[in-house]
C-alpha positions in Angstrom: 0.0 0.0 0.0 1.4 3.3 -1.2 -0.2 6.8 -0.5 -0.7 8.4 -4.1 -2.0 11.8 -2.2 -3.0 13.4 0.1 -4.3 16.4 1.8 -1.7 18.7 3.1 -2.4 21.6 5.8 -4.3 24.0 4.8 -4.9 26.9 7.3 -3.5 28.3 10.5 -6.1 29.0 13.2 -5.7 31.8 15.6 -8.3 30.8 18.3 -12.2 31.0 18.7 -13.8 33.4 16.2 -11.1 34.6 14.7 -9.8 35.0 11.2 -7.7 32.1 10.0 -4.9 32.3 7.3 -3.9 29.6 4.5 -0.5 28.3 5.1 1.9 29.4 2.5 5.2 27.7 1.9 7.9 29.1 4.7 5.5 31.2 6.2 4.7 30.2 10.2 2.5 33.2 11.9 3.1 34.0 15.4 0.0 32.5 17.8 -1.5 30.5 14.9 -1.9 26.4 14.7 -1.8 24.6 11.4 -5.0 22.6 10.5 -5.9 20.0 8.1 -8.9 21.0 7.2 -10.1 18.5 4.1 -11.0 15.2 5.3 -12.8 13.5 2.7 -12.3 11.9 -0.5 -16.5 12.1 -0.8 -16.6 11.9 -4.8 -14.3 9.6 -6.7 -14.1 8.1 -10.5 -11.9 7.7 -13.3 -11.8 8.7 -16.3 -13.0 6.1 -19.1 -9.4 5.8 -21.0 -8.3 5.2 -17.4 -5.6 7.3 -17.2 -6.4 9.9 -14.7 -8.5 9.9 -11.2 -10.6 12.3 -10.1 -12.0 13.1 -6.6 -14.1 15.9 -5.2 -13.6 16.5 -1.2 -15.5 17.7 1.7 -13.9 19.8 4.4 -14.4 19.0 8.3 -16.8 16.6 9.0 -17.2 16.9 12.1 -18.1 19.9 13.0 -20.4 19.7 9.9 -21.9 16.0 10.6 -22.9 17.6 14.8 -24.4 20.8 12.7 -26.7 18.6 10.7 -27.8 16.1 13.3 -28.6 19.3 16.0 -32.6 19.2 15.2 -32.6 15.6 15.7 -30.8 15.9 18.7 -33.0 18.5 20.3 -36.4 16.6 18.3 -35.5 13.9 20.8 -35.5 16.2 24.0 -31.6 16.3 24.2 -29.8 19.0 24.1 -28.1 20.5 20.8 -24.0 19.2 20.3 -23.0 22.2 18.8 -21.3 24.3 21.8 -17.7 24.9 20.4 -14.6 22.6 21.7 -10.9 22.8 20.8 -8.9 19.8 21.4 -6.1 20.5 19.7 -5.1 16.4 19.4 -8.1 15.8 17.6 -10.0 18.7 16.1 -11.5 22.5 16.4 -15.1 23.0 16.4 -16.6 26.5 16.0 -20.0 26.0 14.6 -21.9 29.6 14.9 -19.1 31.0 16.7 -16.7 30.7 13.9 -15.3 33.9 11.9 -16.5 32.6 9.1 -19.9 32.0 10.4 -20.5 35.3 12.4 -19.5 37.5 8.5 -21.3 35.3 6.7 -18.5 33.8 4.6 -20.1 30.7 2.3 -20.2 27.6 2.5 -20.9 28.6 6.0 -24.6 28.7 7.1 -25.6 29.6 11.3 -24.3 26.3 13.2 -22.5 24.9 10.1 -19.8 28.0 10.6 -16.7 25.0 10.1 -17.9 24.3 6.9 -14.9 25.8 4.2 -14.7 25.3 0.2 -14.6 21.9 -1.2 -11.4 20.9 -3.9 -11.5 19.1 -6.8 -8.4 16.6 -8.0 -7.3 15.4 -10.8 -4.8 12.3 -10.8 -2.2 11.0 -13.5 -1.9 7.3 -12.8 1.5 6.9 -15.1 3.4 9.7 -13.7 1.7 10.2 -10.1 1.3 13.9 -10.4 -1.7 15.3 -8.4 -3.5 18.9 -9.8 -5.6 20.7 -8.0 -8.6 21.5 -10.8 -10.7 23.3 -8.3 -13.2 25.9 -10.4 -12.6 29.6 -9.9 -15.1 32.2 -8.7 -15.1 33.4 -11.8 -15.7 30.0 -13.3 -17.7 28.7 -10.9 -19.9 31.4 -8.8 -21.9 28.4 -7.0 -18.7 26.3 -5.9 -18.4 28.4 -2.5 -21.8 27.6 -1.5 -21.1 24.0 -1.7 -20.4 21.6 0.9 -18.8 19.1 -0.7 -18.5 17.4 -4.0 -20.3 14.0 -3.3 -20.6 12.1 -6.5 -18.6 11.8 -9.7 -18.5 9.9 -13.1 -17.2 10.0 -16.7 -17.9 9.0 -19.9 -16.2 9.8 -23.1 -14.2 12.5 -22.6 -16.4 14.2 -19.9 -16.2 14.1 -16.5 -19.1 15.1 -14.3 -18.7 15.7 -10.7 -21.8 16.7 -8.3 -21.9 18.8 -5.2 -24.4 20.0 -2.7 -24.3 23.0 -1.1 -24.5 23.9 3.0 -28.0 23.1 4.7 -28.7 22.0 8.2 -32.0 21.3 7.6 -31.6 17.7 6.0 -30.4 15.9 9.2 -28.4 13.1 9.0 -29.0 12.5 4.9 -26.8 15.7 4.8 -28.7 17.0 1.1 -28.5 20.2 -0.3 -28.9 22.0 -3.0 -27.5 20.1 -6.4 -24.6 21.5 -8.8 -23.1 20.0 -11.0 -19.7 20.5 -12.4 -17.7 19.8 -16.4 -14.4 19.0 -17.3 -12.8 17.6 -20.4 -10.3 14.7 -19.4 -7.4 17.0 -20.2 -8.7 19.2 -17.1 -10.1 21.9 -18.8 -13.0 23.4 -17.0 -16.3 23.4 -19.4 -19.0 24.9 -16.6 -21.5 24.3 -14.5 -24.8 24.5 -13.6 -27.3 24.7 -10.0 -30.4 22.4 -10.0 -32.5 23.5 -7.7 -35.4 20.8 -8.3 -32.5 18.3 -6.8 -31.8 18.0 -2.9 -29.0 15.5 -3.0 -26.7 13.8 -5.5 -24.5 10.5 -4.5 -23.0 8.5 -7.6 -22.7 7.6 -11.3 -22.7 4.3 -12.8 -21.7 3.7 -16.5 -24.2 1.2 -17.8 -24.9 -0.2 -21.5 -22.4 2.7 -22.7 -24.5 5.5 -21.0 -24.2 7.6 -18.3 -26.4 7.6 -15.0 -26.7 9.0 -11.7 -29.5 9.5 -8.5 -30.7 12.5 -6.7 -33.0 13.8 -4.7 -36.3 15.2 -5.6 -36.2 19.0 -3.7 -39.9 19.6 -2.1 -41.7 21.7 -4.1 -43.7 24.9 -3.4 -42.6 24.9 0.1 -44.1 21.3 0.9 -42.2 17.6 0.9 -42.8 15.3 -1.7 -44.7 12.2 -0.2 -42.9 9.1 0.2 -44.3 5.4 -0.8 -45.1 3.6 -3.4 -45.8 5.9 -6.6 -44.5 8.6 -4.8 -41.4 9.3 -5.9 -38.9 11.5 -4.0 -35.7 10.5 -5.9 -34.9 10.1 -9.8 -32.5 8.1 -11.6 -31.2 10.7 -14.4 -29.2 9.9 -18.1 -27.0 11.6 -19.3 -27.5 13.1 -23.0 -24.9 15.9 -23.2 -21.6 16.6 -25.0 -18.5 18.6 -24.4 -20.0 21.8 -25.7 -23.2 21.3 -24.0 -22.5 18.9 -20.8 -25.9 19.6 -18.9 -28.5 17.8 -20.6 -30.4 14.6 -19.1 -33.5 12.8 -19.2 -35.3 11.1 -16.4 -35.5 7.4 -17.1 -36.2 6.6 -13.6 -38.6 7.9 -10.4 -38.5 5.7 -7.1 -39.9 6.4 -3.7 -36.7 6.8 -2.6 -33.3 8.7 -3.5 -30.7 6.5 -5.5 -27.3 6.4 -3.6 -25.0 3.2 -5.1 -25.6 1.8 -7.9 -24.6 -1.7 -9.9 -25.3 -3.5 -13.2 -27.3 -7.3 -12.5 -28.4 -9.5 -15.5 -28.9 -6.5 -17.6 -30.4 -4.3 -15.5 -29.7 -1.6 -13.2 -29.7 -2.2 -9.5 -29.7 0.9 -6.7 -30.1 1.1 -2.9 -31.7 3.7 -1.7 -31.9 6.5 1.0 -34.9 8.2 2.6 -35.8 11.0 0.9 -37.2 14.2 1.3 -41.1 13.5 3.0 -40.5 10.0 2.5 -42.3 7.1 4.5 -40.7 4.7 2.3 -37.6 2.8 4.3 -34.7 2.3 2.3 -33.6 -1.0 -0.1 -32.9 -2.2 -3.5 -34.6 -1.3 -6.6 -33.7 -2.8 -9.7 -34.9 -1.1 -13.4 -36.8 -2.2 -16.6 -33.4 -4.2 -19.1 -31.7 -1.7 -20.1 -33.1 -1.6 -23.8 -36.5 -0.6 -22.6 -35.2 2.0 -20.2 -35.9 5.6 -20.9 -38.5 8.2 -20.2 -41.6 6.0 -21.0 -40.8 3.3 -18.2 -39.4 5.6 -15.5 -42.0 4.5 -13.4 -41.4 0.8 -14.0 -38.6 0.2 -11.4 -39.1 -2.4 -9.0 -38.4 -2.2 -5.2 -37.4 -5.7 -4.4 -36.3 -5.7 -0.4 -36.3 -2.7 2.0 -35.2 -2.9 5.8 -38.6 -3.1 6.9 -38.2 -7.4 5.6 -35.4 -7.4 7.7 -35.5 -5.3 11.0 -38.2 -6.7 13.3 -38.2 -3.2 15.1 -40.0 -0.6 12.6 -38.4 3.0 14.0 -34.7 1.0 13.3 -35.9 -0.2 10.4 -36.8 3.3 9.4 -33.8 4.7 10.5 -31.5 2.9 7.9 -30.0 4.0 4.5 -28.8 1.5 1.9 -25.1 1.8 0.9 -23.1 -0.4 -1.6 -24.8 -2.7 -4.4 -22.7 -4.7 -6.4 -23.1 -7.8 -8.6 -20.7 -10.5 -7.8 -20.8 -14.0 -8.6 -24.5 -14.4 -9.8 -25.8 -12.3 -6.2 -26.7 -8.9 -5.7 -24.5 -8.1 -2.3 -26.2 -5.4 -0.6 -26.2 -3.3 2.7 -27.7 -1.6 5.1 -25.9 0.9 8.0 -27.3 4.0 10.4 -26.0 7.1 8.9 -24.1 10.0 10.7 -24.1 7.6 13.7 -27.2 8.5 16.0 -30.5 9.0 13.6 -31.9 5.5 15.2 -31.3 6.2 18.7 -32.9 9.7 18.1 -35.9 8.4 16.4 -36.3 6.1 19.0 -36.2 8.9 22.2 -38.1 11.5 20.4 -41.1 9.0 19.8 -41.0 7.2 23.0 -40.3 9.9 25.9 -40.6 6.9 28.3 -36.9 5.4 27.4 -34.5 6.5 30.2 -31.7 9.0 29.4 -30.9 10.9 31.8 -27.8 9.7 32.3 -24.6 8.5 30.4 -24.9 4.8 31.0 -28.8 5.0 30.1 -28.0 6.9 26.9 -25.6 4.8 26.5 -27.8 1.7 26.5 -30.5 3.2 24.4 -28.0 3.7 21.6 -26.7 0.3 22.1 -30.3 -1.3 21.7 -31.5 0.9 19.4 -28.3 1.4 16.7 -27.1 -2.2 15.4 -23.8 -2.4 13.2 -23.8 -2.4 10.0 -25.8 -5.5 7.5 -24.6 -7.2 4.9 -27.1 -9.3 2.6 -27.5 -10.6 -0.8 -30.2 -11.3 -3.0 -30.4 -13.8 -5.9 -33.3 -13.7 -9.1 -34.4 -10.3 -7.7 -37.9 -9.2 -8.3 -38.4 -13.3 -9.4 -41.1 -15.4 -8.1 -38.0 -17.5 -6.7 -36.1 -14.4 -5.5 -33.3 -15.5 -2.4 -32.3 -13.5 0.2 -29.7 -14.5 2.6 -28.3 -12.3 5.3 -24.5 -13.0 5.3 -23.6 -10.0 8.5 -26.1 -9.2 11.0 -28.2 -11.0 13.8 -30.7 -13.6 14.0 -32.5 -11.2 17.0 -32.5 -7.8 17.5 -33.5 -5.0 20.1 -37.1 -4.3 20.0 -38.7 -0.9 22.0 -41.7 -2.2 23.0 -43.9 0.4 24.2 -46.9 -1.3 25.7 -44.6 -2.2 28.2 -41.8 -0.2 28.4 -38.7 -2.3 28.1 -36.6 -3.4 25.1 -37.3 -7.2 24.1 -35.3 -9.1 22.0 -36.9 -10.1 18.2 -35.9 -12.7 15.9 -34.6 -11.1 12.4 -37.8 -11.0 10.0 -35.8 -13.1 7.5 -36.0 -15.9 10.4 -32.5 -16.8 9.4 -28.6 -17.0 11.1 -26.3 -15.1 10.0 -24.3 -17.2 7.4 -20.6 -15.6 8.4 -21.3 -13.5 11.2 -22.6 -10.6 13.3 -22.9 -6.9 12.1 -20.1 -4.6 11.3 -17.9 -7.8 9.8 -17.9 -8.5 13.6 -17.5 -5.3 15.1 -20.7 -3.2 16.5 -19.3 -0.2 15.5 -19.0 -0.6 11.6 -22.0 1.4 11.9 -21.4 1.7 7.4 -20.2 -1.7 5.4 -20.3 -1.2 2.1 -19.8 2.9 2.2 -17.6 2.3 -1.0 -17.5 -1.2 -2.6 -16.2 -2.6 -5.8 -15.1 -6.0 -7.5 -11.1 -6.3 -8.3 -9.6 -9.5 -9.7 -12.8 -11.4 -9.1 -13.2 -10.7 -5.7 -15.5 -7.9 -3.9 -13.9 -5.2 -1.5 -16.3 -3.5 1.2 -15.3 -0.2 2.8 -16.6 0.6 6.1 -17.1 3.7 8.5 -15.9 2.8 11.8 -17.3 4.9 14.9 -14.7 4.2 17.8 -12.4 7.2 17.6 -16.0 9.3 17.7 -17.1 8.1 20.1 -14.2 7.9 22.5 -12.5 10.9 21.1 -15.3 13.2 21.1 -18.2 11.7 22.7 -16.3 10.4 26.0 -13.5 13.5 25.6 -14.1 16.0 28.5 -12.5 18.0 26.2 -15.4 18.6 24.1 -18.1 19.0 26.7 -20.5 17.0 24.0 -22.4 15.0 27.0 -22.7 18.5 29.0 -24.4 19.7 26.1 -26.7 16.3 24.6 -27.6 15.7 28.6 -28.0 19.1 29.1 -26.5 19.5 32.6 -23.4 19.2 33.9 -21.1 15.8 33.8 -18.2 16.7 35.8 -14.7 15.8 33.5 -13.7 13.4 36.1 -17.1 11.5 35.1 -16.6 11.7 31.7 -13.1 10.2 31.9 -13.9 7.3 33.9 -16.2 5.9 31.3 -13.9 6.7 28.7 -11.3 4.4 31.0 -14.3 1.8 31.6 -15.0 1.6 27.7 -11.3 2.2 26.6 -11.1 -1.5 28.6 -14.5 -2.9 27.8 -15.1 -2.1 24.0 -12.7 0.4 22.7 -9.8 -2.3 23.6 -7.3 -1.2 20.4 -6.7 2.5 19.9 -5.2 1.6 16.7 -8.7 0.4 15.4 -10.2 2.4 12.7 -11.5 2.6 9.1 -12.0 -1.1 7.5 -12.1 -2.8 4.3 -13.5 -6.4 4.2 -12.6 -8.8 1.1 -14.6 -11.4 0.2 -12.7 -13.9 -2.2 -15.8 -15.6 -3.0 -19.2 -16.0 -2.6 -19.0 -19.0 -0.5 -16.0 -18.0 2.1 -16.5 -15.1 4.8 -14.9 -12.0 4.1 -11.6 -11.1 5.8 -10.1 -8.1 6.6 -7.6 -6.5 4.5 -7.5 -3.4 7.1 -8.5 -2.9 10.2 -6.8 0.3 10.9 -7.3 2.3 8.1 -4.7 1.1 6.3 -2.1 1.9 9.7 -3.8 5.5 10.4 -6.0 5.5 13.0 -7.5 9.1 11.9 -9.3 7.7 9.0 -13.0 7.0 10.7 -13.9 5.4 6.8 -13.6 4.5 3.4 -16.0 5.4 1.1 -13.6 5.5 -2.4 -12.7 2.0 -3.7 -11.8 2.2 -7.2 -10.5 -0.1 -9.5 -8.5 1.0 -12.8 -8.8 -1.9 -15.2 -7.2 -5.1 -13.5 -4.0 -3.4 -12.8 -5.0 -1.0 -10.3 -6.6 -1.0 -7.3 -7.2 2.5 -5.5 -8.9 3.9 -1.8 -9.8 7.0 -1.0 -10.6 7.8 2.5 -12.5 9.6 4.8 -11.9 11.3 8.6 -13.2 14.6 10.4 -9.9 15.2 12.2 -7.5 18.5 11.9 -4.9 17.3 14.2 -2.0 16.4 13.7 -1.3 17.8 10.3 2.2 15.9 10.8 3.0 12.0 10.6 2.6 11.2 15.1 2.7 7.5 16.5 0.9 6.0 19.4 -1.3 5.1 17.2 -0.3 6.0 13.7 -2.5 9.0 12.8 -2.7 11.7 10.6 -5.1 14.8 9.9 -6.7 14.6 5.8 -7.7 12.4 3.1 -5.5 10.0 1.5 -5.6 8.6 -1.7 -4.1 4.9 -1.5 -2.6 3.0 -3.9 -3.3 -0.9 -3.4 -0.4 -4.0 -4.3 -2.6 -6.9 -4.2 1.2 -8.7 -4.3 1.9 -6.7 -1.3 1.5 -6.7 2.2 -0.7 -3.8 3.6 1.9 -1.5 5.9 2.5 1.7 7.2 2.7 4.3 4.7 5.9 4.2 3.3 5.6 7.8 0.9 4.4 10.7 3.2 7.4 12.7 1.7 6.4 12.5 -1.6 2.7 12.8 -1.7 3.0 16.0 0.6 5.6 17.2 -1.8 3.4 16.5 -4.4 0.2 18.3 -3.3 2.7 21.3 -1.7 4.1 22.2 -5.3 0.4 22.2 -7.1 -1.4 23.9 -3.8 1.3 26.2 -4.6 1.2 26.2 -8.2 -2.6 27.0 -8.1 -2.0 29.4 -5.2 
């Protein structure tokens, strides 16, 4: 494993609302501390001669993910997580405090005051050079607003990246406003354009030699489209454009749900879905007319096939999920299901049963636990067949049930009535809350990315330096409190500080998958990986994801560092510590600099 690139520090911070400063080569202000500011590689394809990468990035993702969940928190009678915290071993969070937020500079928007400009990167695979292709103002008006660039494709010699811009009204689906972004393959910058009418975008799949994606439908006239079947609140989109006139599409598909991953089955698109906007609809697998019928005149013809509400025996969890990776591999449809932006279930469940104890930390504590399962992995054979198979391959034959009539939790067999095949949820680990957040097929055998939770929750969560359980309790929890069940579940359940982002390999369809990481890929500061990218059979590339700032610099005890990082997979080679920080952050130094 070789890091190709990665993100380099990016600001110096002066302390709480003030003014920061981008770091400039040689240049070290007096009072300031250097940050790392863009964490994720959200948006990631290559282009279809396969030469270059591209990824679009989203900028700390923590303060941005607590911003977002803050009306779900207080919807629940808890309080808001949004008081700012600097711990400068892990991360800075300002929220409305922020300079940025207080002169209304974009993307920032009231309690999503850490949010800062995404970046766009282009990749040579032959020579390794990195180029930052990040849109001017004056190409791109729109790109400040945005909070990230989430989904990217190419066909010919287009590339198409989406982004979304700042909301905190979307809670943990984290939509916004749609725009999308041009580029010939050379880099050259062709435009872009804002779709209102779109509240979320997620990923491209090339299919049949045409070009798709998903979004969100935006509500309409003030009011949320209705969810349920024949209701549609997302749309599967084609592509119809050219260079000179990249923004044209046709809607060859409406579902009651918004597309996120997509895969080709038996000729035939496949997608999991998210809730959408005003949805009621939970999310699962849809799969489209054959792909020589699909077009305008069946875009109502998709089939939903399985949804979380077969599986989850508890309907408010069951509710609560979002699908992530499809993919076809070995005559199956391997699918999955996680919690997204780690506390939407437990919120559901305390805002619509007051009755559930949490006033404290261990009964908050236990409500998450029974309400919040790790993340599922199934797979489903003939889909939408009279003889359609589904088997769950990572989850649990019983799950945690709320049962209000009585007041307790109750355990429930799974509503597929079936035994795991290779294991419990999260490949094992409670706290993959995502498997499947990026997922691909590489030499005949399937790679799963996951998003791990531990450093969140013992780094922020159980961190008196954050004050978060002052703030979600809404009285006081004395630091010395705080730190003892940090110690207790530092012993109990956090046991390896070193554990982290994960990606799981099946080799087959009839082995269990095994880990190819456990600590993503020997730096404990990437929480996830979302990219997993193949480049014909030669190449096999990850891009990762974290919400840390600190430290911008290479530390041990566990091997950590602040930013993205675009890896470079040797299936010939052992997985080890990163052996090319020195060259990657030369690389990204001289075009930063180049560009700035």
């Amino acid at each position: 494993m070789t890091v190709a690139a990665q993100a380099q520090p990016d600001r110096w911070w002066f302390g709480p609302g003030q003014p920061t400063v981008p770091i400039r080569p040689g240049d070290e202000p007096d009072g300031g501390r250097a940050q790392t500011t863009q964490g994720y590689v959200w948006a990631f394809t290559a282009d279809e001669a396969q030469r270059h990468l591209w990824w679009g990035t989203a900028s700390n993702a923590t303060g941005g993910g607590m911003a977002t969940l803050a009306a779900e928190f207080t919807g629940a009678g808890l309080g808001a997580p949004v008081r700012p915290w600097d711990d400068p071993e892990n991360v800075t969070c300002e929220f409305d405090t922020s300079y940025n937020a207080t002169h209304d500079v974009p993307p920032t928007e009231s309690v999503a005051g850490d949010a800062l400009p995404a970046q766009i990167w282009q990749y040579d695979i032959e020579t390794g050079a990195a180029t930052d292709r990040t849109p001017s103002a004056a190409q791109c008006p729109d790109f400040q607003r945005l909070a990230g660039i989430r989904a990217a494709g190419s066909i010919g010699d287009v590339v198409l990246l989406g982004g979304i811009e700042t909301t905190t009204t979307a809670g943990a689906q984290a939509g916004g406003t749609v725009v999308l972004l041009a580029y010939n393959v050379d880099g050259t910058f062709l435009g872009a354009r804002r779709f209102p009418e779109w509240d979320n975008i997620k990923n491209f799949i090339v299919a049949g030699g045409r070009l798709y994606f998903g979004v969100g439908l935006a509500p309409k006239g003030g009011r949320a489209p209705k969810g349920g079947p024949g209701r549609p609140t997302g749309s599967v989109q084609r592509w119809r454009g050219t260079a000179a006139d990249p923004f044209r599409f046709e809607e060859v598909g409406l579902l009651g749900n918004q597309p996120s991953y997509f895969t080709v089955h038996r000729d035939r698109i496949v997608t999991g879905t998210w809730v959408g906007t005003g949805s009621s609809e939970p999310a699962g697998v849809y799969i489209s007319p054959p792909l020589h019928e699909l077009g305008p005149q069946t875009r109502t013809d998709w089939r939903l096939v399985f949804t979380a509400a077969n599986l989850f025996p508890d309907p408010l969890t069951a509710h609560s999920m979002v699908s992530f990776a499809v993919v076809s591999y070995e005559g199956w449809i391997y699918a999955t299901f996680g919690i997204p932006s780690v506390a939407p279930s437990l919120t559901h469940h305390l805002a619509a049963y007051p009755q559930i104890p949490r006033g404290s930390v261990a009964e908050l504590a236990l409500a998450y636990m029974r309400s919040s399962p790790g993340g599922v992995v199934y797979r489903i054979k003939d889909p939408g067949e009279v003889n359609q198979q589904v088997e769950l391959l990572y989850g649990e034959h019983r799950y945690w049930v709320y049962d209000q009539d009585t007041g307790e939790w109750a355990m429930r067999d799974n509503l597929l009535h079936q035994e795991p095949r290779f294991g419990s949820g999260g490949f094992g680990s409670r706290f993959n809350d995502y498997v499947g957040w990026g997922a691909a097929v590489f030499r005949g055998k399937l790679y799963l990315g996951t998003f791990n939770t531990e450093k969140v929750l013992r780094d922020i969560t159980l961190n008196p330096a954050t004050g978060l359980l002052n703030e979600v309790l809404a009285r006081p929890v004395r630091d010395v409190e705080v730190t003892l069940w940090r110690q207790i579940a530092s012993r109990l359940v956090f046991r390896d500080n070193r554990t982290a982002g994960q990606v799981w390999v099946f080799d087959d369809a009839d082995s269990p998958a095994r880990p190819l990481t456990t600590t993503g890929f020997n730096n404990a500061c990437n929480w996830g990986v979302r990219g997993v990218l193949p480049v014909g059979d030669e190449h096999l590339f990850f891009g990762t994801n974290q919400g840390w700032q600190y430290p911008t610099e290479p530390r041990d005890g566990p091997p950590r560092r602040a930013g993205w990082q675009l890896l470079k997979y040797d299936p010939g080679a052992a997985v080890s510590a990163p052996p090319l920080w020195e060259r990657a952050a030369r690389q990204l130094a001289t075009a930063a600099g180049r560009r700035g």
